[in-house]
C-alpha positions as CSV (number, residue, x, y, z in Angstrom):
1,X,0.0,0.0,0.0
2,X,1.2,3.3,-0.8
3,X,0.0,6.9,0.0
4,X,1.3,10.4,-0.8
5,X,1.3,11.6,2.8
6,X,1.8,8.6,5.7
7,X,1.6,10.0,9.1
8,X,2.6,8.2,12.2
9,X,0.5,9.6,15.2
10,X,-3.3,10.8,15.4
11,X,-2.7,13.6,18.1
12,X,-2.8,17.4,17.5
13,X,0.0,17.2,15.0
14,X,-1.1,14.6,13.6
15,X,-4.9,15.4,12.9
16,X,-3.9,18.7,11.9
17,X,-1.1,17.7,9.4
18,X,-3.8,14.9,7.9
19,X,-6.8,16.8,7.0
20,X,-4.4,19.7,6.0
21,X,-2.7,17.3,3.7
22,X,-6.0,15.9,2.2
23,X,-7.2,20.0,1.6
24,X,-4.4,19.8,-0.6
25,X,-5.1,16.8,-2.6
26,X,-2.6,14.5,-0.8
27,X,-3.6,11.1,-0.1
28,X,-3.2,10.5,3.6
29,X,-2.9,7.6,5.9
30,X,-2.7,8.1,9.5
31,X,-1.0,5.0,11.7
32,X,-1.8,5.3,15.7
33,X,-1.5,3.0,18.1
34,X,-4.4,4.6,19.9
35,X,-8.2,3.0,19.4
36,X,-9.2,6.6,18.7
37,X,-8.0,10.1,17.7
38,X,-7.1,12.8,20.0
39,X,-3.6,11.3,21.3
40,X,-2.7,11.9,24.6
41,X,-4.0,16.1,24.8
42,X,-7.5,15.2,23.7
43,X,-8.1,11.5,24.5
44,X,-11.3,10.7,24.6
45,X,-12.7,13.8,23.6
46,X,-15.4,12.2,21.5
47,X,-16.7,10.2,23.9
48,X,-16.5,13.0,26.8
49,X,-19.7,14.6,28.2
50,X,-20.1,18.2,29.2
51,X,-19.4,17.7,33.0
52,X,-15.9,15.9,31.6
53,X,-14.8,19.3,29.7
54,X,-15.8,21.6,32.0
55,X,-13.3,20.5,34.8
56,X,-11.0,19.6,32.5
57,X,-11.1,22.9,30.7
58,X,-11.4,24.9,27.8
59,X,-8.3,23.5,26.2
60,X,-9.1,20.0,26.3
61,X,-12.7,21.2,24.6
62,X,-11.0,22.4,22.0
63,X,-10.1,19.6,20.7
64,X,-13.7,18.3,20.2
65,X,-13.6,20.3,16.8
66,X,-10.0,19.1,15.3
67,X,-11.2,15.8,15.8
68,X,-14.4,16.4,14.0
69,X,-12.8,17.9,11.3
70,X,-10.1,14.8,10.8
71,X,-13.2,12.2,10.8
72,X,-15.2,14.3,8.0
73,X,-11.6,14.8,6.0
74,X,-10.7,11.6,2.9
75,X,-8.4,10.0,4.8
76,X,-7.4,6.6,5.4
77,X,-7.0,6.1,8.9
78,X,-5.8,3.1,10.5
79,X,-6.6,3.2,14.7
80,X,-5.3,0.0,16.7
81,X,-1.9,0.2,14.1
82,X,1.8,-0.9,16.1
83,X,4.3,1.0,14.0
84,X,7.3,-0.9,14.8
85,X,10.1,0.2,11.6
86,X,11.0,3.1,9.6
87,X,12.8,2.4,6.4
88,X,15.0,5.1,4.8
89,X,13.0,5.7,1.8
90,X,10.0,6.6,3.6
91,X,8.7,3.2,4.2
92,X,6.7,2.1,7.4
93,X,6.3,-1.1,9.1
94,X,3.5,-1.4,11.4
95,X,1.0,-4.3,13.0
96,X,-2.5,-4.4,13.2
97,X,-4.6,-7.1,14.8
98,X,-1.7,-9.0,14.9
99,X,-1.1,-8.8,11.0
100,X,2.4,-6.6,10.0
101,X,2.1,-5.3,7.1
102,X,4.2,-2.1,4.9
103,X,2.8,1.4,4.2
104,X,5.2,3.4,1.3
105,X,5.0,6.8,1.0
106,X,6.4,9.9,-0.4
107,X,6.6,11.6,2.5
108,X,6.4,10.6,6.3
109,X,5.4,12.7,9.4
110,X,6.2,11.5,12.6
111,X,3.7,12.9,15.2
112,X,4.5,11.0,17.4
113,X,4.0,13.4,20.2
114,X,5.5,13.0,23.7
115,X,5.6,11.2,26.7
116,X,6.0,12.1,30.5
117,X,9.5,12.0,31.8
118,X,10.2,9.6,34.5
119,X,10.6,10.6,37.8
120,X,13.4,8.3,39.3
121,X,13.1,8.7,43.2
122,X,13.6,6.4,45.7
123,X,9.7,4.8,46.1
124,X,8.9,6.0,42.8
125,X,7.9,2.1,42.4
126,X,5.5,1.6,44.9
127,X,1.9,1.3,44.8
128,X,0.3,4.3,45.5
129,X,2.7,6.7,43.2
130,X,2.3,8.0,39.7
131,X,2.7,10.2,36.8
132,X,0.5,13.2,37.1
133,X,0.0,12.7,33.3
134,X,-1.2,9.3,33.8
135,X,-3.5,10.4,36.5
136,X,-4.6,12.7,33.9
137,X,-4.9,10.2,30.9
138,X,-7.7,8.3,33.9
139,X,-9.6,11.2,33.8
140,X,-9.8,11.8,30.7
141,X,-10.2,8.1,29.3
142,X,-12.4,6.7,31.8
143,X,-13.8,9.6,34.5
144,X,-11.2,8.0,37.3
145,X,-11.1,10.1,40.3
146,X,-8.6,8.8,42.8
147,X,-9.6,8.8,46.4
148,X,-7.6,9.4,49.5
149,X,-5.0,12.5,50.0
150,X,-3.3,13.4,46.9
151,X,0.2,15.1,46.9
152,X,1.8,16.5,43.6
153,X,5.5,16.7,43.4
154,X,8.1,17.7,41.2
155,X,7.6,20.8,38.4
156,X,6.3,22.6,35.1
157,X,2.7,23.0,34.2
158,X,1.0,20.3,33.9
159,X,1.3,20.2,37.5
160,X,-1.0,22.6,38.5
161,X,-3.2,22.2,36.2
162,X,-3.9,18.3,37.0
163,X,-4.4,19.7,40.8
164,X,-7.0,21.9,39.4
165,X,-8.6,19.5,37.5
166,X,-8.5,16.7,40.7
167,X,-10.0,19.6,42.8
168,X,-12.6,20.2,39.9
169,X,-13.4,16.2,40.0
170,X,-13.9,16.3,43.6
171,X,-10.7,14.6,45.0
172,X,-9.0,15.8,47.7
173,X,-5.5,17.6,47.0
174,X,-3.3,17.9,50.3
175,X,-0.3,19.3,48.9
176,X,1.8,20.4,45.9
177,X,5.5,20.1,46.1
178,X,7.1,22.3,43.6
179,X,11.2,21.4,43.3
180,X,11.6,24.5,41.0
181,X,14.3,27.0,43.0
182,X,14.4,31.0,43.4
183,X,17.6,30.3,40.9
184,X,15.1,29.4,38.3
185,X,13.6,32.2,38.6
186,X,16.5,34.5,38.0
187,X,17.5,32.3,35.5
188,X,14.3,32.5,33.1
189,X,13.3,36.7,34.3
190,X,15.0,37.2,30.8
191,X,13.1,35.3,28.8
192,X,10.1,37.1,30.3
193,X,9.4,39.9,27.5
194,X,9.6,37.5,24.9
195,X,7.2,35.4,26.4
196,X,4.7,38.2,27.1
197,X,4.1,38.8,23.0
198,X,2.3,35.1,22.5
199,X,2.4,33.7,25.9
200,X,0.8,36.3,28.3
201,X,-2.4,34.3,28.4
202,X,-0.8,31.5,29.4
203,X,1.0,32.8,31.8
204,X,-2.5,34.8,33.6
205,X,-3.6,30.9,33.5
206,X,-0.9,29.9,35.4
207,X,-1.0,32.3,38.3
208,X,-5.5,31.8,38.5
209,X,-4.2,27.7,38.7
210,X,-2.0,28.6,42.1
211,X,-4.7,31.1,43.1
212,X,-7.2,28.2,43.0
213,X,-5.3,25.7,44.5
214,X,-4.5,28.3,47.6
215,X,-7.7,29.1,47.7
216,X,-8.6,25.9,47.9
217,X,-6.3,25.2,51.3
218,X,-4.0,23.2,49.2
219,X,-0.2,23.7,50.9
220,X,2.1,24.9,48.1
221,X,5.8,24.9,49.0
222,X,8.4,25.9,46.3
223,X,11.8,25.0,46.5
224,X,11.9,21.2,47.7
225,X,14.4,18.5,47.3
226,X,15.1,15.1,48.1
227,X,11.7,13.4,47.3
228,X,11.2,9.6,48.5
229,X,8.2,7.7,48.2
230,X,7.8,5.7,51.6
231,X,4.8,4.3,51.6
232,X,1.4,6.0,52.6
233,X,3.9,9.3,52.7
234,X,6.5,11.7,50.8
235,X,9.3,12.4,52.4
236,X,11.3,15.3,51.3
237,X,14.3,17.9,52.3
238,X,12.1,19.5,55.1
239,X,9.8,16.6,56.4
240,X,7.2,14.5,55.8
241,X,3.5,14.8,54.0
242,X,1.0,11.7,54.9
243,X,-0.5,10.6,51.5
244,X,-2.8,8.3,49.7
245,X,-1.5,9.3,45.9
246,X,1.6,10.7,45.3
247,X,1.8,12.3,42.1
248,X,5.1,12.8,40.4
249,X,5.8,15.3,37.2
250,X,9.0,16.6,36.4
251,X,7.9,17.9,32.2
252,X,7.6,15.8,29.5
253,X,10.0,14.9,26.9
254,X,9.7,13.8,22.9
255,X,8.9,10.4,21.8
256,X,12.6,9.8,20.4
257,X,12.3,6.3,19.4
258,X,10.7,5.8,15.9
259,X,13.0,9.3,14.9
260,X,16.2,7.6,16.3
261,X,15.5,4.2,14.8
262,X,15.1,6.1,11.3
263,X,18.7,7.3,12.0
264,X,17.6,11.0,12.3
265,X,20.4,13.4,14.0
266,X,19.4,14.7,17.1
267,X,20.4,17.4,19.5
268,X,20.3,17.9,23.0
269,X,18.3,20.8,25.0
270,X,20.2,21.7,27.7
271,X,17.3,23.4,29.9
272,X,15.0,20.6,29.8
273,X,17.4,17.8,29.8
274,X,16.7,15.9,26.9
275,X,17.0,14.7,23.2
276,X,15.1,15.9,19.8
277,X,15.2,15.3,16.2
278,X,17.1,18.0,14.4
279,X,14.5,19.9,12.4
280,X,13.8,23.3,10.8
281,X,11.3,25.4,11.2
282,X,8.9,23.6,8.3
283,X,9.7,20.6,10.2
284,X,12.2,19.3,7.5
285,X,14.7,16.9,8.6
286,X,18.3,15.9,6.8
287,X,16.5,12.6,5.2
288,X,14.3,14.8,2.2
289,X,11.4,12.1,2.8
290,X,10.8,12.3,6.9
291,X,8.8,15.1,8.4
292,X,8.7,15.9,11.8
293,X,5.7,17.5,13.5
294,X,4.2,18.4,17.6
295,X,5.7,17.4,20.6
296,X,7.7,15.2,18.6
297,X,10.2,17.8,17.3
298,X,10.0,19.7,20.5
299,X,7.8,20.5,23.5
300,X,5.6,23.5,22.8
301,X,2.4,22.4,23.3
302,X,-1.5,21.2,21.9
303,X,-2.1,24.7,20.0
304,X,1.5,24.8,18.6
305,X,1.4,21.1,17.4
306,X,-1.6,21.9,15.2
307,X,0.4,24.5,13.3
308,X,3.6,22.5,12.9
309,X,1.2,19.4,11.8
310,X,-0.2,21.9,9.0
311,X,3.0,23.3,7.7
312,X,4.5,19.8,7.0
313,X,1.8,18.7,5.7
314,X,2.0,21.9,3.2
315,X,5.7,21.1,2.8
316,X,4.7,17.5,1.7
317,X,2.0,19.4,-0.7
318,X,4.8,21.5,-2.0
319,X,2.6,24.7,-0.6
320,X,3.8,27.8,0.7
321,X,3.1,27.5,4.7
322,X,1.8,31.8,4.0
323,X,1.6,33.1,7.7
324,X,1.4,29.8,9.3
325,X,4.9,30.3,10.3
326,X,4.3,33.5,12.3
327,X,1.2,32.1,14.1
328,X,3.8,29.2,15.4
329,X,6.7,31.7,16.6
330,X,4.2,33.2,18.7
331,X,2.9,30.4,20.6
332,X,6.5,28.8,21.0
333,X,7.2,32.8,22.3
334,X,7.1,31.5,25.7
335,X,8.9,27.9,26.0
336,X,12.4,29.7,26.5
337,X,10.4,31.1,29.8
338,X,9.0,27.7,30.6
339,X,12.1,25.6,29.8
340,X,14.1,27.6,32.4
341,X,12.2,28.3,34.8
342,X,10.6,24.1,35.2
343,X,13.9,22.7,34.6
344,X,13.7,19.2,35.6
345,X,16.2,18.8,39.2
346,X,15.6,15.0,39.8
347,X,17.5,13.9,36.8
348,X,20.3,12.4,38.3
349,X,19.0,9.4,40.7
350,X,20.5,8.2,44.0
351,X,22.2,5.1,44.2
352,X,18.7,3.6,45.8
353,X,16.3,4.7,43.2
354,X,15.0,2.4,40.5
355,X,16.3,3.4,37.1
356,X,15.5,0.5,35.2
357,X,12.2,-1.0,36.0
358,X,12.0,-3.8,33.2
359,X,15.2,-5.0,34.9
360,X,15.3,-4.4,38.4
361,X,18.6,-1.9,37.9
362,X,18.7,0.7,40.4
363,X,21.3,4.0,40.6
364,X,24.4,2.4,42.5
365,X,24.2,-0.5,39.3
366,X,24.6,1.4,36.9
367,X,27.9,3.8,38.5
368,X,28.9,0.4,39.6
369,X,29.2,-0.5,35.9
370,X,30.9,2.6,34.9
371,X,33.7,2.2,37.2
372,X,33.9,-1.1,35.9
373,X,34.3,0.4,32.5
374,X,30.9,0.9,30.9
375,X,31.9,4.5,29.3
376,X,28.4,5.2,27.4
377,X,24.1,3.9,27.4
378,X,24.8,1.0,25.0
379,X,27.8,-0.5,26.5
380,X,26.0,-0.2,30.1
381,X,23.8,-2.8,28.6
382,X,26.1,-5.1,28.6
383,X,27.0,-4.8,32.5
384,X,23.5,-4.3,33.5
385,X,21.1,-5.3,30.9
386,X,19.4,-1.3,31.4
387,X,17.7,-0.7,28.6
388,X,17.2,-4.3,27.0
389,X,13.3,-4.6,28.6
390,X,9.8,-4.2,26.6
391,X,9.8,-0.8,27.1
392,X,13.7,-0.6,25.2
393,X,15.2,2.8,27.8
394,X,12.2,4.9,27.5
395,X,12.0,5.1,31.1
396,X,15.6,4.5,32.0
397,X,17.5,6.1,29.1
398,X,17.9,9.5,30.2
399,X,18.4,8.7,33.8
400,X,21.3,6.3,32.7
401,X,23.0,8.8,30.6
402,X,22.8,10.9,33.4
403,X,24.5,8.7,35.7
404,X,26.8,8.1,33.4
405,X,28.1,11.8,33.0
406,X,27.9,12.4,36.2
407,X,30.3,9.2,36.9
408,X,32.9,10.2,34.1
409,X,32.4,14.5,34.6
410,X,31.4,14.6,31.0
411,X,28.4,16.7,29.7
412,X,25.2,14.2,28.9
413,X,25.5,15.2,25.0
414,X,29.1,13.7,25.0
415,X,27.6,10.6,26.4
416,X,24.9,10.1,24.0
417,X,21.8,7.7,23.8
418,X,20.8,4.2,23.6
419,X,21.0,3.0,19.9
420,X,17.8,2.0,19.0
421,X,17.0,-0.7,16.4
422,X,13.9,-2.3,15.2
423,X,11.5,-3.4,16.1
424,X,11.0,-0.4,18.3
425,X,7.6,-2.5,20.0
426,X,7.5,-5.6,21.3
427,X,6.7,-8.0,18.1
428,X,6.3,-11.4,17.7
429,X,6.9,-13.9,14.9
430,X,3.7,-14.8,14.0
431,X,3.4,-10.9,13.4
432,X,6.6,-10.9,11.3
433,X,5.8,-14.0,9.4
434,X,2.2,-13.0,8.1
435,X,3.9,-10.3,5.7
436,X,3.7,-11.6,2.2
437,X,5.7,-11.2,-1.0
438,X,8.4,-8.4,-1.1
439,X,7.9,-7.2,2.2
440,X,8.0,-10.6,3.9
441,X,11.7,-10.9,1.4
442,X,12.9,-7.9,2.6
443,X,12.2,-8.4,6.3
444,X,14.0,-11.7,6.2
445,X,17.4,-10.0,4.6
């Protein structure tokens, strides 16, 4: 099967870039792993009633309409689709009800969006502790409310704005631990004008968010370290909170892995501490065929990822992107502020803190192993098998590398990442095997 436009991801970007394509006479096919569209900002938006979007707020309604506009649009969309490979050549691999099978195209976007960092503290592992995000995604996919005290920890956003939505759900939030420092602040006060031309609105959010939570007799203290999950409570720097839920969010961070396995260059952020694609600002990468789009590319946000998704999918039209490009300056007008000030401070684990989940490593492992002579992520493998589970270092890659500087006194970007090969999901043979004639060959060279 071949189409003119293949796009790997049905979130903002994605959506955008697909019914923007299919204006343009492209033919489209959208891959998502996802039963519906929306990805991870408007999940379940179709199915959401009004009492749903009005505590989850105005943004989340917003989707409602992209998604309505990507159903109506001639598009050939594939929900329930694993895409495991990227070919050079603009050639996808992908399963569907446990069938693989190859989708060619002449240009691919990956809209792949991101994914929450992981929060590596010691407890971070037990039962009763989180992602915000995926606290979030429960809301929004199935109206979960969690019972019991709820503390937030950790930084950025999304923070605040799942506290609000908790309070708005009618769960009881005890506390928000923020771990951003006054130093942050100094650090990110010149990026303020800047963000005031696109951003100011976001920013007026922010401050009502606190102003709620306050209001709300939520305790709000700024400035903590050393957070350990214990069991029923967070420890941290200055004492103790008694929880039910602890909530952890530190940012989030590109989905790397399909972009990497395609052999994309990428470069490292310094403020927010993590790897993304090298693109330009039409979302062009070095290989003339792959497209980059959202989250994906770089954190900037839902409203930002529906412009990017447009302009490559104008690029892949051979269309002029007209004032598209202005409209996305301004909303990425205030990430400089945001990437300073919510830089992530648990980064670098302690020795007790579970890196590796999929195999049981845990911080003193892993500088164990580079004093043994593990110098970089894919040589650790070898000492500590980091890396090597089903979910292949998305949860333990960037806290490894991190180690791993920190262990040798080298900057992260010198260290580099996991090499990641396909498939980049879990697949099994019978999968493989039920691809026939040339793909089935080629797969077998």
């Amino acid at each position: 099967m071949s189409a003119d436009l293949a796009i790997v991801g049905a979130g903002p970007a994605g959506m955008a870039a697909a019914v923007e394509g299919a204006a343009h006479g492209l033919s489209v096919t959208v891959l998502d792993d996802q039963p519906e569209p929306g990805g991870q900002i408007y999940r379940g938006i179709e199915r959401a009633g009004s009492d749903l979007c009005a505590l989850l707020g105005e943004d989340y309604e917003a989707g409602r309409a992209l998604v309505a506009d990507f159903r109506r649009a001639q598009i050939d969309y594939r929900p329930n689709s694993m895409v495991w490979r990227l070919d050079p050549g603009a050639r996808i691999a992908y399963s569907r009800d446990r069938v693989a099978s190859i989708v060619t195209a002449h240009h691919v976007l990956i809209a792949t969006g991101a994914m929450e960092r992981p929060v590596p503290i010691p407890g971070a592992e037990r039962p009763g502790v989180m992602g915000a995000g995926a606290a979030q995604v429960l809301l929004k996919a199935s109206g979960l409310v969690p019972t019991g005290r709820i503390v937030l920890a950790g930084s950025g956003p999304l923070l605040l704005l799942v506290g609000c939505q908790l309070l708005n759900a009618g769960a009881t939030v005890a506390a928000v631990l923020e771990t951003t420092e006054s130093g942050d602040y100094l650090n990110a006060a010149p990026a303020l004008p800047s963000a005031l031309v696109g951003g100011w609105r976001d920013l007026v959010r922010g401050l009502a968010m606190k102003r709620r939570l306050k209001r709300a007799g939520v305790e709000i203290r700024a400035g903590v370290s050393g957070l350990a999950a214990t069991g029923g409570a967070v420890q941290f720097d200055a004492g103790e909170i008694a929880c039910d839920l602890l909530l952890l969010h530190e940012g989030v961070i590109p989905q790397t892995h399909l972009a990497r396995q395609a052999g994309l260059a990428h470069c490292w952020h310094a403020e927010q501490r993590h790897w993304m694609p090298v693109v330009d600002p039409l979302g062009r990468t070095e290989q003339e065929t792959l497209l980059v789009a959202g989250d994906a590319g770089g954190i900037a946000g839902a409203r930002a990822a529906v412009l990017t998704g447009r302009i490559a999918a104008r690029v892949a039209a051979g269309a002029d992107p007209g004032r598209l490009i202005a409209a996305l300056d301004r909303e990425r007008a205030i990430r400089p502020l945001l990437d300073r000030l919510f830089r992530p401070h648990t980064a670098l684990p302690p020795d007790e803190a579970l890196v590796c989940r999929c195999e049981s490593v845990v911080g003193s492992d892993i500088r164990r192993a580079v004093r043994d002579g593990a110098m970089g992520p894919n040589q650790l493998k070898a000492f500590t098998r980091v890396g090597m589970g089903p979910c292949q270092g998305r949860m333990c890659g960037l806290a490894a590398a991190e180690i791993i500087a920190d262990e040798r006194g080298l900057p992260v970007e010198e260290i580099g990442s996991f090499r990641i090969r396909p498939p980049i999901k879990p697949l099994t043979l019978g999968e493989l095997a039920s691809m026939e004639g040339e793909a089935a060959e080629a797969e077998a060279l």
